[in-house]
C-alpha atoms as a printed R data frame, in Angstrom:
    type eleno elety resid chain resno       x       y       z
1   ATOM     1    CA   UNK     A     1  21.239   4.030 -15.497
2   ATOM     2    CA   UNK     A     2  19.088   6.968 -16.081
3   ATOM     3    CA   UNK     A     3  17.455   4.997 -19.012
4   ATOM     4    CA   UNK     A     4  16.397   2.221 -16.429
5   ATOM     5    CA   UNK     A     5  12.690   2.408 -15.887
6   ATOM     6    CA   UNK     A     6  12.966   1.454 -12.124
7   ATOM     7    CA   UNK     A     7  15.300   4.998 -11.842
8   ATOM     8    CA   UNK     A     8  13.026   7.086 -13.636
9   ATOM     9    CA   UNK     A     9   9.828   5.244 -11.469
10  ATOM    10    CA   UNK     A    10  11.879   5.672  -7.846
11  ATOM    11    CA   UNK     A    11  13.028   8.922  -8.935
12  ATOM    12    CA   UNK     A    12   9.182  10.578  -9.510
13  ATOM    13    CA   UNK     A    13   8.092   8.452  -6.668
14  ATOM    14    CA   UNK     A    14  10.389  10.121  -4.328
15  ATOM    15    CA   UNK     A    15   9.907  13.643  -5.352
16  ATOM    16    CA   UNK     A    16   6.060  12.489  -5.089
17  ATOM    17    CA   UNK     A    17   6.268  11.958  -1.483
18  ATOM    18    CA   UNK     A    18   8.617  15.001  -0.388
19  ATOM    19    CA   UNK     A    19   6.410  17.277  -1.848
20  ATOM    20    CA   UNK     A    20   3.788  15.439   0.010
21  ATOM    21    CA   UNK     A    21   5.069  15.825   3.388
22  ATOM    22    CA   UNK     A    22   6.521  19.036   2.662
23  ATOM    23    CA   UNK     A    23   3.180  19.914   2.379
24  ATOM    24    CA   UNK     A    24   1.558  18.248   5.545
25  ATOM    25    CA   UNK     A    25   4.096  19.668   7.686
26  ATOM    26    CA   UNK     A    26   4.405  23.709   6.279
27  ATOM    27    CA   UNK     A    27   1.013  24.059   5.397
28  ATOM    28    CA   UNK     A    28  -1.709  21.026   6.036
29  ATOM    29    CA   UNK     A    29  -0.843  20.442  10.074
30  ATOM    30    CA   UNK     A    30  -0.656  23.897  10.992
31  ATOM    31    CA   UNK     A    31  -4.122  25.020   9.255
32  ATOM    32    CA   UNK     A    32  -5.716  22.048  10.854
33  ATOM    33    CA   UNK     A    33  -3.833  23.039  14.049
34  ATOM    34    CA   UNK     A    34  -5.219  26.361  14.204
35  ATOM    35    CA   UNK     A    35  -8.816  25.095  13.188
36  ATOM    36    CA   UNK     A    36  -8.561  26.805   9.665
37  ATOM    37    CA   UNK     A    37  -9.121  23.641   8.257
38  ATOM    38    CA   UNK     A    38 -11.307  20.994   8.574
39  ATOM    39    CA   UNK     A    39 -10.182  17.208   9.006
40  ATOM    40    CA   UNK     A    40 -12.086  16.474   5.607
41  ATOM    41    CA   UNK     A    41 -10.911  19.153   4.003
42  ATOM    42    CA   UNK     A    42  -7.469  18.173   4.974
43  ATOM    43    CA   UNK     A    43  -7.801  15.128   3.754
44  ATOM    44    CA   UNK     A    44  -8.776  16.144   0.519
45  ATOM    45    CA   UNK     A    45  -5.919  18.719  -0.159
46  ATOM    46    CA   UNK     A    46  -3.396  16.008   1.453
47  ATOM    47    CA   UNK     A    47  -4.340  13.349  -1.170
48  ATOM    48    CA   UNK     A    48  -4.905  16.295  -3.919
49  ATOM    49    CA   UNK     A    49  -1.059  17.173  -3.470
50  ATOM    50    CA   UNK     A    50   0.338  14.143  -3.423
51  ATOM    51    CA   UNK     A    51  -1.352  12.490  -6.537
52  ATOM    52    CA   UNK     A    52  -2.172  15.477  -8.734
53  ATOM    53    CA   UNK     A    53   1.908  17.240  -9.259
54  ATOM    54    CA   UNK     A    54   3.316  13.983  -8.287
55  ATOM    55    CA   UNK     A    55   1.541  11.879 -10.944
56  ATOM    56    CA   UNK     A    56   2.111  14.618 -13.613
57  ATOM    57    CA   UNK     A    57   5.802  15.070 -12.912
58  ATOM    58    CA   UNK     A    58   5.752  10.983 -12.558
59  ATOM    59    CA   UNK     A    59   4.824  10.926 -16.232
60  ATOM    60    CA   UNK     A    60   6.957  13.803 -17.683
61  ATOM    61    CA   UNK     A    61   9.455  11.542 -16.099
62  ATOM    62    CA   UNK     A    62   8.431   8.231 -17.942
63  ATOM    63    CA   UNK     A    63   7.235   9.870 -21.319
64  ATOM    64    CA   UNK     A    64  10.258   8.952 -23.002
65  ATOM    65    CA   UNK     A    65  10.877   5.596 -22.278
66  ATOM    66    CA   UNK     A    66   8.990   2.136 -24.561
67  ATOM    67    CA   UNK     A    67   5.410   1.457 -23.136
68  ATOM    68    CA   UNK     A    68   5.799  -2.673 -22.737
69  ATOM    69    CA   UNK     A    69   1.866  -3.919 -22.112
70  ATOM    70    CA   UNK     A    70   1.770  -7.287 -20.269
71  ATOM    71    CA   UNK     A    71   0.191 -10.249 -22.090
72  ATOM    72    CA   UNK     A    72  -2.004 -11.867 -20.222
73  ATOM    73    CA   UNK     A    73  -1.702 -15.250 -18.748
74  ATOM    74    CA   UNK     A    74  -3.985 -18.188 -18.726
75  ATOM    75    CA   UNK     A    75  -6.237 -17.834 -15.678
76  ATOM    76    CA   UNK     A    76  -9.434 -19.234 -15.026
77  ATOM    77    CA   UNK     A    77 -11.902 -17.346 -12.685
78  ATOM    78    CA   UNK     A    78 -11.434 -20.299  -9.325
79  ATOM    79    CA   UNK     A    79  -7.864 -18.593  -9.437
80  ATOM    80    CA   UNK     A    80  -9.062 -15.203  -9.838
81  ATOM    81    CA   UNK     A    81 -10.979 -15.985  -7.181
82  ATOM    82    CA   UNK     A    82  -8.186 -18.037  -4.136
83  ATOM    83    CA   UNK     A    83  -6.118 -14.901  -4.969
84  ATOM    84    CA   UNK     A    84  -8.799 -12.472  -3.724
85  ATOM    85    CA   UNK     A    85  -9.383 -14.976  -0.765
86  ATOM    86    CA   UNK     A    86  -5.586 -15.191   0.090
87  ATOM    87    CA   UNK     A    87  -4.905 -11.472   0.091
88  ATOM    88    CA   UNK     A    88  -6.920 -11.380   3.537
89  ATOM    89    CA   UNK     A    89  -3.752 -13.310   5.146
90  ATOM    90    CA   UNK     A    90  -2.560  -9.984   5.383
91  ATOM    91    CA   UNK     A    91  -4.455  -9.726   8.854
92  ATOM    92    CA   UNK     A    92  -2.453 -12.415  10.362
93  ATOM    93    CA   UNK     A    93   0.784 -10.938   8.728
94  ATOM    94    CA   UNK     A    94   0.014  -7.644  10.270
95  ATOM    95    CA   UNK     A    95  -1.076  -9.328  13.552
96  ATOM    96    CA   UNK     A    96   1.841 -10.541  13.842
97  ATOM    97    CA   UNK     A    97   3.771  -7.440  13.104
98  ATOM    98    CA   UNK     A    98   1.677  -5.368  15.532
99  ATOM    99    CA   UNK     A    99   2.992  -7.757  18.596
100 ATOM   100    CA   UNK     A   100   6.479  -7.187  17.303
101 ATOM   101    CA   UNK     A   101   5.915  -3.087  17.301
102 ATOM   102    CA   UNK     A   102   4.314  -3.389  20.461
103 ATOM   103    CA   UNK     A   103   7.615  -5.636  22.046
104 ATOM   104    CA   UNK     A   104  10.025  -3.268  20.636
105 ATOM   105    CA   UNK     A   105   7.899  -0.270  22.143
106 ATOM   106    CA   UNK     A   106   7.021   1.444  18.506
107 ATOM   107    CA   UNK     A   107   3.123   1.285  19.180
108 ATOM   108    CA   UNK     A   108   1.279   1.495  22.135
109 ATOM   109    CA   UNK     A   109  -1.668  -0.943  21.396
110 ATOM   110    CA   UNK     A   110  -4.471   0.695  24.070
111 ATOM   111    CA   UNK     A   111  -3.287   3.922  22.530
112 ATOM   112    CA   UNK     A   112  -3.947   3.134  18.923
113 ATOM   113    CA   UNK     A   113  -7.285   1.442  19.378
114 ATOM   114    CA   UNK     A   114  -8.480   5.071  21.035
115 ATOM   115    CA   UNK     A   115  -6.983   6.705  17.858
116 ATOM   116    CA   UNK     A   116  -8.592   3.824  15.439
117 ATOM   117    CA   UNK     A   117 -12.021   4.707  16.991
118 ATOM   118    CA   UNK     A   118 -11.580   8.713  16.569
119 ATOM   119    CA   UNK     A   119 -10.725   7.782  13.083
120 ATOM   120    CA   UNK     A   120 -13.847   8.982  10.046
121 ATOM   121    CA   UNK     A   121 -14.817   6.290   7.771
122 ATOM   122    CA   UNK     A   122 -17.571   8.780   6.289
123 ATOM   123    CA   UNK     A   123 -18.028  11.061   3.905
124 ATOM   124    CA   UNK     A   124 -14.611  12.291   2.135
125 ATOM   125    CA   UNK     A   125 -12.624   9.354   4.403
126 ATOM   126    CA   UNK     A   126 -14.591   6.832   2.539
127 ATOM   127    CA   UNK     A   127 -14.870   8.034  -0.776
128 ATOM   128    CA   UNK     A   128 -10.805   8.261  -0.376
129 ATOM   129    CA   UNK     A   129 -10.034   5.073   0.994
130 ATOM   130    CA   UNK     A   130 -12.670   3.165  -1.584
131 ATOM   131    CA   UNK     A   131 -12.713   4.814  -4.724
132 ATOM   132    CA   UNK     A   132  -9.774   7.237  -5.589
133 ATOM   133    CA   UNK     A   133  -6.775   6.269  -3.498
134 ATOM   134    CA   UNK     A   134  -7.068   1.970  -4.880
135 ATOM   135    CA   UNK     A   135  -7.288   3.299  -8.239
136 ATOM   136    CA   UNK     A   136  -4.143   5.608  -8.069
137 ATOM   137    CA   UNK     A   137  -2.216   3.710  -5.805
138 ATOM   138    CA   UNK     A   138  -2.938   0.546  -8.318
139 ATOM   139    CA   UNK     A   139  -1.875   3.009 -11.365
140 ATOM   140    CA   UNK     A   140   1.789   3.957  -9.454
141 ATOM   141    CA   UNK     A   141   2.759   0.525  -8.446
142 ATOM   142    CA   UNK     A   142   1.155  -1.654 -10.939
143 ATOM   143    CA   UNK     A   143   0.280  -0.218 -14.380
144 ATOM   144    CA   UNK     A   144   3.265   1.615 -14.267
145 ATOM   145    CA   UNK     A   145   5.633  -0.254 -13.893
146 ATOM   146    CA   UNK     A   146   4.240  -3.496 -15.471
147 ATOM   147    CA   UNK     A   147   4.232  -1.684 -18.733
148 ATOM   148    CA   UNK     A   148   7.644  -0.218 -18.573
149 ATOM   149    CA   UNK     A   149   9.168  -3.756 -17.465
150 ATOM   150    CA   UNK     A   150   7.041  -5.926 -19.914
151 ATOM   151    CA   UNK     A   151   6.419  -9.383 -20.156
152 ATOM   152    CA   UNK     A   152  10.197 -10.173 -20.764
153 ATOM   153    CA   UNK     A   153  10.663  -9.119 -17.037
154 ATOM   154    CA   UNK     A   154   7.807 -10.648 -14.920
155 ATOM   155    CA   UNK     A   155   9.931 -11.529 -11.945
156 ATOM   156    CA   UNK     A   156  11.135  -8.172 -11.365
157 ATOM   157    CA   UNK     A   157   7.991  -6.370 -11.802
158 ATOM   158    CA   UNK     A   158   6.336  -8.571  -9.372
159 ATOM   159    CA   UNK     A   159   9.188  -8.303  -6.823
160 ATOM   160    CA   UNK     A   160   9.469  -4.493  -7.588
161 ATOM   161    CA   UNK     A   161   5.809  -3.949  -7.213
162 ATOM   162    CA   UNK     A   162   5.150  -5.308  -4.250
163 ATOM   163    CA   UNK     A   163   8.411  -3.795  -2.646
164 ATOM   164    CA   UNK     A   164   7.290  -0.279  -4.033
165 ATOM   165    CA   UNK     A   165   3.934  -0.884  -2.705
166 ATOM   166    CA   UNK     A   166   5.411  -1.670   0.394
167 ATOM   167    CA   UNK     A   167   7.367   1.220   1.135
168 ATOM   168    CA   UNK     A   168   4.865   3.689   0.414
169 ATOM   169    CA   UNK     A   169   3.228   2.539   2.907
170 ATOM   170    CA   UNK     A   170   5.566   3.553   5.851
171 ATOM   171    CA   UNK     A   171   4.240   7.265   5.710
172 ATOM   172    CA   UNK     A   172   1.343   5.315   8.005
173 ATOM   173    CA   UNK     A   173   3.770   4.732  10.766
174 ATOM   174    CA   UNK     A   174   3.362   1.247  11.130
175 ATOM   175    CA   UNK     A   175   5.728  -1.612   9.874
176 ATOM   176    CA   UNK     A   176   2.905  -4.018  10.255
177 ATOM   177    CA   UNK     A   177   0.924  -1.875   7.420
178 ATOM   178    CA   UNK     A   178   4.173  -1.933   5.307
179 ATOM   179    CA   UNK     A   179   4.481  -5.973   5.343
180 ATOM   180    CA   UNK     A   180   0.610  -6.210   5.034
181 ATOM   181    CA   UNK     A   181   0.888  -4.239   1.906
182 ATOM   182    CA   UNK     A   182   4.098  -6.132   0.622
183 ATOM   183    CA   UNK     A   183   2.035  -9.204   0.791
184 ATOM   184    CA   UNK     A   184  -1.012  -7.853  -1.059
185 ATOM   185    CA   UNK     A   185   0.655  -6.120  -3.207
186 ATOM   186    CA   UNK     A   186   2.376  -8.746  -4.596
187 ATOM   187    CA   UNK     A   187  -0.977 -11.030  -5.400
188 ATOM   188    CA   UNK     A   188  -2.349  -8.356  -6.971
189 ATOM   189    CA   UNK     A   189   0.706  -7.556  -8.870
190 ATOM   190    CA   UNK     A   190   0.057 -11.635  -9.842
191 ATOM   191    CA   UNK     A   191  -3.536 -10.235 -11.315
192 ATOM   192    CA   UNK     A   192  -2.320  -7.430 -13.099
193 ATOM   193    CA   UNK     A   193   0.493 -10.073 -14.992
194 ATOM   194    CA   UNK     A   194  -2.478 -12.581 -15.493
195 ATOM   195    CA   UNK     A   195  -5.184  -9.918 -16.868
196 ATOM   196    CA   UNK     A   196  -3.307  -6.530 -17.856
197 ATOM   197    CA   UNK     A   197  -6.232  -4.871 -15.903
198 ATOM   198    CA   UNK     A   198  -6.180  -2.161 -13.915
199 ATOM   199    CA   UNK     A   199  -9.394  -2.304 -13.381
200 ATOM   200    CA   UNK     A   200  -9.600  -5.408 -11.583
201 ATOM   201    CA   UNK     A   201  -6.652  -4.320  -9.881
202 ATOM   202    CA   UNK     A   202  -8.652  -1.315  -8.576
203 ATOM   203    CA   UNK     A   203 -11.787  -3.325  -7.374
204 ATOM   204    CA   UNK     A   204  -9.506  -5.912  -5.410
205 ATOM   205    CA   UNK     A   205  -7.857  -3.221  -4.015
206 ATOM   206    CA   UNK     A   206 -11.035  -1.220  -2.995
207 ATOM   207    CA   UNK     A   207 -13.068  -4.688  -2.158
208 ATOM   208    CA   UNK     A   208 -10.005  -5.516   0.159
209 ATOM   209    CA   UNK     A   209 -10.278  -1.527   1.870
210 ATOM   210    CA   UNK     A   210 -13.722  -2.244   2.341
211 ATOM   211    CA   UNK     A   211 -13.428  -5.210   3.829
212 ATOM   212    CA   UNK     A   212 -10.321  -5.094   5.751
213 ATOM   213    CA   UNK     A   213 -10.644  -1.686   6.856
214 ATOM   214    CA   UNK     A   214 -14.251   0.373   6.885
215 ATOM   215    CA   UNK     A   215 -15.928  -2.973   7.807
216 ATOM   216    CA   UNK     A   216 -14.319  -3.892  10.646
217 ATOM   217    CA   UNK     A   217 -13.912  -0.340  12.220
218 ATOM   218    CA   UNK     A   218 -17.728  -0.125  11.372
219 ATOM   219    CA   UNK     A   219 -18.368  -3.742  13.292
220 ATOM   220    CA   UNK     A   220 -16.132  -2.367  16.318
221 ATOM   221    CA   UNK     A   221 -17.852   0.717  16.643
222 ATOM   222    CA   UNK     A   222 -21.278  -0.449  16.340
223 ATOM   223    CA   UNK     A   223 -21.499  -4.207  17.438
224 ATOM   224    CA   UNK     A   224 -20.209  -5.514  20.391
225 ATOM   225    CA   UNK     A   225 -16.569  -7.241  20.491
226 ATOM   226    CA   UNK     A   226 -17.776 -10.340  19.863
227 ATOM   227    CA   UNK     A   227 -19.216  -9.948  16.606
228 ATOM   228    CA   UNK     A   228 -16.148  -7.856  15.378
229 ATOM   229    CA   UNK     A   229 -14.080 -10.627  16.861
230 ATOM   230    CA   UNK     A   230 -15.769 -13.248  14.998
231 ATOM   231    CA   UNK     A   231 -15.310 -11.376  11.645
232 ATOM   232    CA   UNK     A   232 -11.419 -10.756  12.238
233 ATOM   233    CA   UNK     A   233 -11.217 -14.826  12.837
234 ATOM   234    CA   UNK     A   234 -13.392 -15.618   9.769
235 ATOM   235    CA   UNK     A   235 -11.575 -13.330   7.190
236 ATOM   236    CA   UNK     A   236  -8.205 -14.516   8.792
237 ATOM   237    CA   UNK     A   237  -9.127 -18.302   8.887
238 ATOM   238    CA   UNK     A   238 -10.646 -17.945   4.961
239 ATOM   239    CA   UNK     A   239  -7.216 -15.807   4.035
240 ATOM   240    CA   UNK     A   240  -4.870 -18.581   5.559
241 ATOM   241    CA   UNK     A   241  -6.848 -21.358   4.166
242 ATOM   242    CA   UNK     A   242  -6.274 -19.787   0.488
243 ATOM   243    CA   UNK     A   243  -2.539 -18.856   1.315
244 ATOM   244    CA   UNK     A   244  -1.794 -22.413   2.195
245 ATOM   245    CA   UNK     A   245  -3.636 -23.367  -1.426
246 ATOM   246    CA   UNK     A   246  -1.876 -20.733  -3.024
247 ATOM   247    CA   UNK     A   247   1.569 -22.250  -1.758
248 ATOM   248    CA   UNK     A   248   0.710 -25.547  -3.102
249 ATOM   249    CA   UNK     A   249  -0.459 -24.171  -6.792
250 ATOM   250    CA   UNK     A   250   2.809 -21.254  -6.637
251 ATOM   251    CA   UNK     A   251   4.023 -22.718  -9.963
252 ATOM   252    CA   UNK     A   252   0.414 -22.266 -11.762
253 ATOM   253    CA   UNK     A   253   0.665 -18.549 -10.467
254 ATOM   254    CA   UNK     A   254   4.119 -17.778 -10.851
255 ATOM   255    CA   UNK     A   255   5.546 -16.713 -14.694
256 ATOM   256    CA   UNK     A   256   8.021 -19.295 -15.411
257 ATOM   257    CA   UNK     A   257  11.836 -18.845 -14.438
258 ATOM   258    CA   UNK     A   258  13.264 -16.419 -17.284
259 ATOM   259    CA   UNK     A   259  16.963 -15.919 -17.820
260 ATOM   260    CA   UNK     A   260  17.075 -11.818 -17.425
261 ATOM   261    CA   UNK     A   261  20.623  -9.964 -18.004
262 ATOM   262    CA   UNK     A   262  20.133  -8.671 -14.500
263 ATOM   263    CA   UNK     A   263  18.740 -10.380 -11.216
264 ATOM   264    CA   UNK     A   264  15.806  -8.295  -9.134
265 ATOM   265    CA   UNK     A   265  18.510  -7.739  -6.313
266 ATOM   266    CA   UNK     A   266  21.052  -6.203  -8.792
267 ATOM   267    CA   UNK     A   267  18.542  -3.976 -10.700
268 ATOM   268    CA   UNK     A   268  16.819  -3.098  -7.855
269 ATOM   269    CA   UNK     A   269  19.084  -3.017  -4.696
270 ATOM   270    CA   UNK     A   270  22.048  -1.648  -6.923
271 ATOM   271    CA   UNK     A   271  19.891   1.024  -8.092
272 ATOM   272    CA   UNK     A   272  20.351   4.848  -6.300
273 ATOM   273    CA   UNK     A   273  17.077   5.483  -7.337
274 ATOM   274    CA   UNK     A   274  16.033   2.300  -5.057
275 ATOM   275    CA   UNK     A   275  17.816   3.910  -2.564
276 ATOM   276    CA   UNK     A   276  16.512   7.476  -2.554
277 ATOM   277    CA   UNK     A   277  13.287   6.400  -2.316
278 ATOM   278    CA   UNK     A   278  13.487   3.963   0.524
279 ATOM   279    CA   UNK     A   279  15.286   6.859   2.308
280 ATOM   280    CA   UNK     A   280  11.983   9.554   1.517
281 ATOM   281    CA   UNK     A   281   9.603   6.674   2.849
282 ATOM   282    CA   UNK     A   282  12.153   5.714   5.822
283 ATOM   283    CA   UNK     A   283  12.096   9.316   7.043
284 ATOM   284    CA   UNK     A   284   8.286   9.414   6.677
285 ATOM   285    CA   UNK     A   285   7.791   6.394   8.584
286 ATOM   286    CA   UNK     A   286   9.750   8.520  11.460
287 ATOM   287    CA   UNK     A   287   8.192  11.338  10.979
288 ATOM   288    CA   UNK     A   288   4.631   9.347  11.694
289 ATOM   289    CA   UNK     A   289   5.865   7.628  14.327
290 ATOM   290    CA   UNK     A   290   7.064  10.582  15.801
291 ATOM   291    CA   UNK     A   291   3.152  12.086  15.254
292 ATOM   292    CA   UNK     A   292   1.840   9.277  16.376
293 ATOM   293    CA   UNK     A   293   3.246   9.277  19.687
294 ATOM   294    CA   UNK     A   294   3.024  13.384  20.678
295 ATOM   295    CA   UNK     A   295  -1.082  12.344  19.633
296 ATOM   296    CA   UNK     A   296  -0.389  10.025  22.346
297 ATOM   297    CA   UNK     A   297   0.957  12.169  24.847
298 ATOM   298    CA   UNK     A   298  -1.445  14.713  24.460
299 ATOM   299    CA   UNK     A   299  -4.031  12.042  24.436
300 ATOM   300    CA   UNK     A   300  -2.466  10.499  28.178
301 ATOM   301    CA   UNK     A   301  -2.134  14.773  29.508
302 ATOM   302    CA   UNK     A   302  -5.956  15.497  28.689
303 ATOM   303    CA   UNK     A   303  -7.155  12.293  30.733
């Protein structure tokens, strides 16, 4: 099994992330707690050592194994363009989500909108969120593993993309984030089989960001509620309009059927890579939640 792609691309991916939190929580928190660092600066290092080891070990990892480019598939730009309009029926997804956090008591909504409007969008924030996280993010969970699985295997690399894109994900906190990012990061494993570009990967990842993330905190902080409120409907009304289309054209999108050794539940699910990983992001996702809600305590003490 060690000669199976997905173990050597779980495998990095997990020692990516314990070195990353490792980090945060021996060295990152307690500078920031003691005002030795600034929230920028944090940033900065907290991205810097997860990508920069992580990605180098990642591909000391990989080196040995057959680089498998995808071929690309016959798309013309209208469906280029529904699958950038569908990935914004993520908000509903993670609408949806968000009311089931809040019933089984993981969020407090009031809460989070104070900590959404402390958040930075500026300066380092942006550049992050934007430019350099979409482009890594796009090169671990697409590039990656797209050219290690090939175009014999276009099933499981969609499936195992989005579910890899997924659980990164949980180091936010929120399960709502984690099956937003399933969602997207499926379609835009879909562009990746139907272009080989990482590129365009990158710029729907960074357009979506922009759009589903710095825009509408921007529109909430400046504008009044109804104008943010409008937005939220529109991009949600436009995303489920082009998910519904998307259903009804799945077998344009969608490689045909191929008859792999293996199935995606076997390869993946049976895999102890799989496993290792899911238990690194699980553990994050606690250890955010867990964050999230001393924030909120300390938040409820000072008023």
């Amino acid at each position: 099994m060690w000669h199976d792609p997905i173990t050597r691309i779980t495998l990095g991916m997990s020692i990516m992330f314990s070195f990353y939190w490792l980090c945060q929580h021996f060295i990152i928190s307690p500078l920031l707690a003691s005002n030795k660092l600034s929230k920028d600066r944090g940033l900065l290092l907290g991205t810097s050592l997860l990508y920069i080891p992580g990605l180098g070990l990642l591909f000391l990892l990989l080196k040995d194994l057959p680089k498998l480019p995808l071929s690309s598939q016959s798309f013309t730009p209208g469906n280029y363009l529904l699958v950038f309009f569908a990935q914004f029926f993520a908000f509903v997804l993670m609408a949806l989500f968000s009311t089931l956090e809040g019933k089984l008591g993981l969020i407090d909504l009031q809460s989070l909108k104070q900590q959404k409007e402390e958040r930075d969008n500026e300066g380092p924030g942006l550049f992050l969120l934007i430019l350099v996280v979409p482009f890594l993010e796009e090169l671990l969970t697409r590039k990656i593993p797209g050219d290690l699985l090939g175009p014999d295997q276009l099933h499981l690399f969609l499936y195992t993309s989005a579910l890899l894109f997924s659980l990164i994900h949980l180091q936010t906190g929120r399960l709502a984030v984690a099956a937003g990012m399933f969602y997207t990061g499926f379609l835009w494993a879909w562009v990746y089989v139907a272009s080989g570009s990482l590129i365009l990967c990158t710029v729907y990842h960074a357009l979506f960001n922009f759009l589903m993330v710095f825009l509408p905190d921007y529109l909430e902080k400046t504008r009044d509620d109804k104008v943010h409120g409008l937005y939220i409907a529109g991009l949600s009304l436009v995303g489920t309009i082009a998910f519904i289309l998307l259903l009804f054209k799945r077998g344009h999108y969608l490689p045909a059927a191929q008859a792999e050794a293996d199935s995606f539940f076997r390869r993946v699910f049976g895999n102890w890579g799989f496993w290792l990983l899911a238990a690194v992001c699980v553990l994050s996702y606690l250890y955010a939640l867990r964050a999230r809600k001393t924030k909120n305590n300390c938040l409820a003490e000072k008023q």
